[in-house]
C-alpha positions as CSV (number, residue, x, y, z in Angstrom):
1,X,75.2,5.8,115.3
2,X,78.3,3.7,115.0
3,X,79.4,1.4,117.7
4,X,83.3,0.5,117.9
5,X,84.7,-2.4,118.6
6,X,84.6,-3.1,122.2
7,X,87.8,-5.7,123.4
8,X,87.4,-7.7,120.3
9,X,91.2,-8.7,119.2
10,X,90.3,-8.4,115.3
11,X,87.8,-5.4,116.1
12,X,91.0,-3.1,114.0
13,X,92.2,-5.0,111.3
14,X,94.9,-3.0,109.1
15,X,94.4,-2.3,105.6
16,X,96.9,-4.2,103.3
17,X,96.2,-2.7,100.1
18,X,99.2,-0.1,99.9
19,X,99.9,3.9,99.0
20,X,101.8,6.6,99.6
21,X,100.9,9.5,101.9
22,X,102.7,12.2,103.3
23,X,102.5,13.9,106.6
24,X,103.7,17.5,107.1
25,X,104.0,18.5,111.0
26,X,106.7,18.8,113.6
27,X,109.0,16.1,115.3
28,X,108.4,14.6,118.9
29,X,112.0,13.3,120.3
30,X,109.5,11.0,122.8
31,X,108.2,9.9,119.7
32,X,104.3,9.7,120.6
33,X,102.8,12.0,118.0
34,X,103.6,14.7,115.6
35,X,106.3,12.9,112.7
36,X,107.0,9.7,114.5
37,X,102.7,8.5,115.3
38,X,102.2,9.4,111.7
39,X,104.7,7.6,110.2
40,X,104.1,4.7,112.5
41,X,100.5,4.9,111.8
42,X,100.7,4.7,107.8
43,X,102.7,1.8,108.2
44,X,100.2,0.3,110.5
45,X,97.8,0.7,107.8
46,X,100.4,-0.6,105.1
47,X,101.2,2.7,103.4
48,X,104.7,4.0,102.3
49,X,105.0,7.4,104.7
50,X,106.9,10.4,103.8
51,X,107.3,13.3,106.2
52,X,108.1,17.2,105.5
53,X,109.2,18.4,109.0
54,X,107.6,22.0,110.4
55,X,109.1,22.4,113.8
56,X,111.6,20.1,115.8
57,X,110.5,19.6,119.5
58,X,112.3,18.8,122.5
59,X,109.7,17.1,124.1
60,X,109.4,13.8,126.0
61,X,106.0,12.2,127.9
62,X,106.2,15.3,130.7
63,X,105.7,18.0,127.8
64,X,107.3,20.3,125.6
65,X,110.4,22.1,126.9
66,X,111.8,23.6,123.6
67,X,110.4,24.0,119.6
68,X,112.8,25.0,116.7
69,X,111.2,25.7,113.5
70,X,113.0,25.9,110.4
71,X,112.7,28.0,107.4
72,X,109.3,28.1,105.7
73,X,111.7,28.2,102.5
74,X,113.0,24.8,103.7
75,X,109.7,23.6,104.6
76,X,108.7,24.3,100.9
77,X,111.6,22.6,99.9
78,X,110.8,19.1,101.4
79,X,107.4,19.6,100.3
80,X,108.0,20.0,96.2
81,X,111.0,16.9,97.5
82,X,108.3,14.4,98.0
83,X,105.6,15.6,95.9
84,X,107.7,15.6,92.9
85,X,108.9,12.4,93.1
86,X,107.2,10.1,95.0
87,X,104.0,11.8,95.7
88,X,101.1,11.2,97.7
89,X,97.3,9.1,98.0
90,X,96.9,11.6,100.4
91,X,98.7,14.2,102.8
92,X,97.9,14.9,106.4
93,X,98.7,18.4,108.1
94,X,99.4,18.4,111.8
95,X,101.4,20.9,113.9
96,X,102.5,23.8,111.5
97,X,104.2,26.7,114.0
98,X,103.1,30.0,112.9
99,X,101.1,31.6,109.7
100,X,104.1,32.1,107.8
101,X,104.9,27.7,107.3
102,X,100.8,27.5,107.3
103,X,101.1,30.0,104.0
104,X,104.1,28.1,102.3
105,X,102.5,24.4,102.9
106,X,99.0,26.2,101.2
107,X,100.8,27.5,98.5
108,X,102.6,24.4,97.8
109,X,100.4,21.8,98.7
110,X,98.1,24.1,96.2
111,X,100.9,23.9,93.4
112,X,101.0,20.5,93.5
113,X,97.4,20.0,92.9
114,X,96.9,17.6,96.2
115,X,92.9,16.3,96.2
116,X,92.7,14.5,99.2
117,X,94.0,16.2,102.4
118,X,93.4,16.2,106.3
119,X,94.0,18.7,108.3
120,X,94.6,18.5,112.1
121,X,94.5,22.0,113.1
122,X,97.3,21.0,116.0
123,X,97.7,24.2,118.7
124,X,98.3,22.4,121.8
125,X,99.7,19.5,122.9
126,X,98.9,17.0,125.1
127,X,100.4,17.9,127.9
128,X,99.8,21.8,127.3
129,X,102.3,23.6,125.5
130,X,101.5,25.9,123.0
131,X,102.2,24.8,119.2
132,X,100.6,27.3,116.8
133,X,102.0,30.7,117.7
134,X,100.4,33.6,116.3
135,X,100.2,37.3,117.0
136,X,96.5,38.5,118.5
137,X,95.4,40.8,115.5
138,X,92.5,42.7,118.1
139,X,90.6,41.9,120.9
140,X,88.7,38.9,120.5
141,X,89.7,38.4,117.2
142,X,92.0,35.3,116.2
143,X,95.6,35.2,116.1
144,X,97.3,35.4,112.4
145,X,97.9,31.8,112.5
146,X,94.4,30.8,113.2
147,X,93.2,33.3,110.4
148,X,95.7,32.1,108.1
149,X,94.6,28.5,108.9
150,X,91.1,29.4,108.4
151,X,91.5,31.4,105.1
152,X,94.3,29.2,103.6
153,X,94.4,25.7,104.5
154,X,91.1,25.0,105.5
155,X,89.1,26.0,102.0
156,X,91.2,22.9,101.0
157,X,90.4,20.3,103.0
158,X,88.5,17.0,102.5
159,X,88.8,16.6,106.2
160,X,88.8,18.8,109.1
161,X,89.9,16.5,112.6
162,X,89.7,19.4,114.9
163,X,89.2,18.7,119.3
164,X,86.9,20.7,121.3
165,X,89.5,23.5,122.3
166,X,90.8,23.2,118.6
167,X,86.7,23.7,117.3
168,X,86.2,26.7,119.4
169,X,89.4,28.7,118.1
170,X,88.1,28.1,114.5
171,X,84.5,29.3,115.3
172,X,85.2,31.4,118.4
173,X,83.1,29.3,121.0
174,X,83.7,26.3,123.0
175,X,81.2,23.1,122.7
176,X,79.9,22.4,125.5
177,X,77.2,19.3,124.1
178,X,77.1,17.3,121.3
179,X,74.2,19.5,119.6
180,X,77.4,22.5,120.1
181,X,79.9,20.4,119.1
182,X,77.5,19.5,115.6
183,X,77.0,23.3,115.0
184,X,80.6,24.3,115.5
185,X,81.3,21.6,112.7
186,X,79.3,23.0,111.1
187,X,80.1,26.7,110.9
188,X,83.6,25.2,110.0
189,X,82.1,23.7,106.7
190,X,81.2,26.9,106.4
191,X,85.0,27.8,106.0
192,X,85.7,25.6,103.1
193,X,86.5,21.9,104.0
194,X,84.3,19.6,102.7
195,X,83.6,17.1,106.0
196,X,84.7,17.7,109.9
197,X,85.1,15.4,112.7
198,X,84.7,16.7,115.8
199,X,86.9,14.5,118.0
200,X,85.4,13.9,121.5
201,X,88.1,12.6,123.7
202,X,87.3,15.8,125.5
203,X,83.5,15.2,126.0
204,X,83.2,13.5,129.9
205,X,81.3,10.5,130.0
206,X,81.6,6.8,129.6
207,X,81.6,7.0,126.0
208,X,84.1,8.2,123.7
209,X,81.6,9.8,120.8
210,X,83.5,11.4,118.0
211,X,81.3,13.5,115.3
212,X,81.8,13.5,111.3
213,X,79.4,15.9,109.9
214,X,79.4,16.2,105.9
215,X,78.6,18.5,103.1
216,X,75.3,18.0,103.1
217,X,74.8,18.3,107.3
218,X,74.5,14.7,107.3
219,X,75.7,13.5,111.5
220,X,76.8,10.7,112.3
221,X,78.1,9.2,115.9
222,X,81.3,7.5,116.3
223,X,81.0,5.8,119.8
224,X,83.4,3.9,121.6
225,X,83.6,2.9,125.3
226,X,85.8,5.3,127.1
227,X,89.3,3.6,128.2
228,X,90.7,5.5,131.4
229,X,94.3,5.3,130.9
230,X,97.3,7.5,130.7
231,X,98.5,6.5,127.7
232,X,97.2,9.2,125.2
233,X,100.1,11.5,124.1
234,X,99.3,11.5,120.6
235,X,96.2,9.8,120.0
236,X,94.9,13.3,117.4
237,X,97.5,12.4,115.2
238,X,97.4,9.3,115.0
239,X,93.7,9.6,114.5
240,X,94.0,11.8,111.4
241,X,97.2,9.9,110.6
242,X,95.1,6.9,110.5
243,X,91.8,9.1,108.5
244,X,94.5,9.8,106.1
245,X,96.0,5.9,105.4
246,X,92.4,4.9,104.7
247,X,91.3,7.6,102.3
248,X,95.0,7.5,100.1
249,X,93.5,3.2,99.8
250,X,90.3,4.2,98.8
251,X,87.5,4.5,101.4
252,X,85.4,7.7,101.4
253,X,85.7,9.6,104.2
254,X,83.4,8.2,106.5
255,X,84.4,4.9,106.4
256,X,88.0,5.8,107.0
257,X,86.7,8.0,109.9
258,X,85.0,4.8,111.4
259,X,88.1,2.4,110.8
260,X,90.5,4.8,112.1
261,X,88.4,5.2,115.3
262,X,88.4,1.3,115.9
263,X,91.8,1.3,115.1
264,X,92.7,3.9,117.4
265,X,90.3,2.5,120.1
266,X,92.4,-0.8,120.2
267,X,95.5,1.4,120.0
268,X,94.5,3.0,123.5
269,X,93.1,-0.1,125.0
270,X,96.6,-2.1,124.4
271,X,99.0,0.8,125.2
272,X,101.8,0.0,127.4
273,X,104.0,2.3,129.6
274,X,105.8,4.3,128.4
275,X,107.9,7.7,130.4
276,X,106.4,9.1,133.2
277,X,103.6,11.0,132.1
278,X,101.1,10.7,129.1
279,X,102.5,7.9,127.4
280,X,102.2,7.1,123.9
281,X,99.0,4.9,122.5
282,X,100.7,1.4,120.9
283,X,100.4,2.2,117.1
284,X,101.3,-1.9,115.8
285,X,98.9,-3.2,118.1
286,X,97.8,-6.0,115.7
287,X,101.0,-7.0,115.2
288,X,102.3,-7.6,118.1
């Protein structure tokens, strides 16, 4: 088991060393996740962020009033853009809209030859709203994005950041303990990613225990003391976000998993307000 930092003002430190990674997801307007917490969080972590826009949002710290998605031609587009060019240490997938931009980002992401990838299976956001919008194929069955998620992206994946809710439309079942939480992790390794962290900002209790489970069913614990506070809007993005940074400098996966989980702990516990509603965790909290 791995204990967090608790309070201590150098408990998070960024890393310095420098890379490129590249985040494909949607926009926030209120600028809390999606786009904006990536980008914020790679520079946190002193890495050069690119971004290939899936869906713009009308969205603010209330919720989600409106999505637009664009093209998945266009989405390709910005894709084989950065790739191309500047490239990446490591890409992150967050909200991608529907099966048809899941397909396109597969395909490319596949073309390109990418190794190191995270994939935050975003389908709801903080405050509720639907984000991966898919057609039921049959009762009790998963929607076409979920299958196309599950069949396309995922056999990719170094890293799998899924919540609870997020777990249980991969494997069909909700966690309801850690021990269900461990086995729905790993019936996802069984789809193809090579590690999954099971995030557990969902779990009740005074502890904030997040589980990575490998290749090999190696567990381990990720605990942090729970912070009550509204200011989470974004905090899974920023998490994988943060996964990502660390793994495009060089950690292996579990070691990014743990320094992105103190990071991210400090970012909650020095959040200010922000909006009216689930504000936004404070992404340069060593800085300022």
């Amino acid at each position: 088991m791995s204990e967090i930092g608790r309070g201590r003002a150098d408990s998070a430190r960024p890393l310095s060393m420098g890379a490129n990674c590249l985040t494909i997801a949607g926009s926030d307007s209120g600028g809390g996740a999606g786009i904006q917490a990536d980008l914020k969080t790679f520079a946190s972590f002193g890495c050069y962020g690119t971004s290939v826009i899936t869906a713009l949002t009308a969205q603010n710290t209330r919720g989600v009033s409106s999505v637009h998605a664009p093209p998945p031609g266009f989405v390709a587009e910005q894709i084989d853009a950065v790739l191309s060019d500047i490239g990446a240490g490591a890409v992150k997938t967050g909200m991608l809209h529907d099966a048809r931009i899941i397909a396109v980002v597969a395909e490319r992401l596949r073309a390109h030859g990418v190794e190191q990838l995270v994939v935050d299976p975003v389908m709801v956001s903080t405050t509720g709203a639907r984000l991966l919008v898919g057609e039921p194929r049959a009762q009790e069955e998963p929607d076409e994005a979920v299958l196309a998620m599950t069949e396309m992206l995922l056999p990719m994946a170094t890293v799998v950041t899924p919540n609870l809710e997020e777990a249980a439309a991969l494997v069909g079942a909700l966690p309801s303990s850690e021990d269900e939480a461990v086995e729905a992790a790993r019936r996802i390794l069984d789809l193809g990613p090579r590690w999954v962290v099971i995030k557990g900002g969902h779990f009740s209790g005074a502890e904030a225990v997040d589980l990575v489970v490998g290749p090999r069913g190696s567990v381990e614990r990720l605990v942090a003391e729970r912070i009550r506070t509204t200011s989470t809007h974004g905090t899974g993005c920023s998490f994988a976000a943060a996964l990502c940074a660390c793994l495009a400098t060089g950690l292996t996966v579990s070691e990014s998993a743990r320094e992105a989980k103190r990071w991210l702990t400090e970012a909650i516990r020095r959040a200010f307000p922000v909006g009216e509603g689930l504000g936004p965790v404070n992404h340069f909290h060593h800085w300022w």
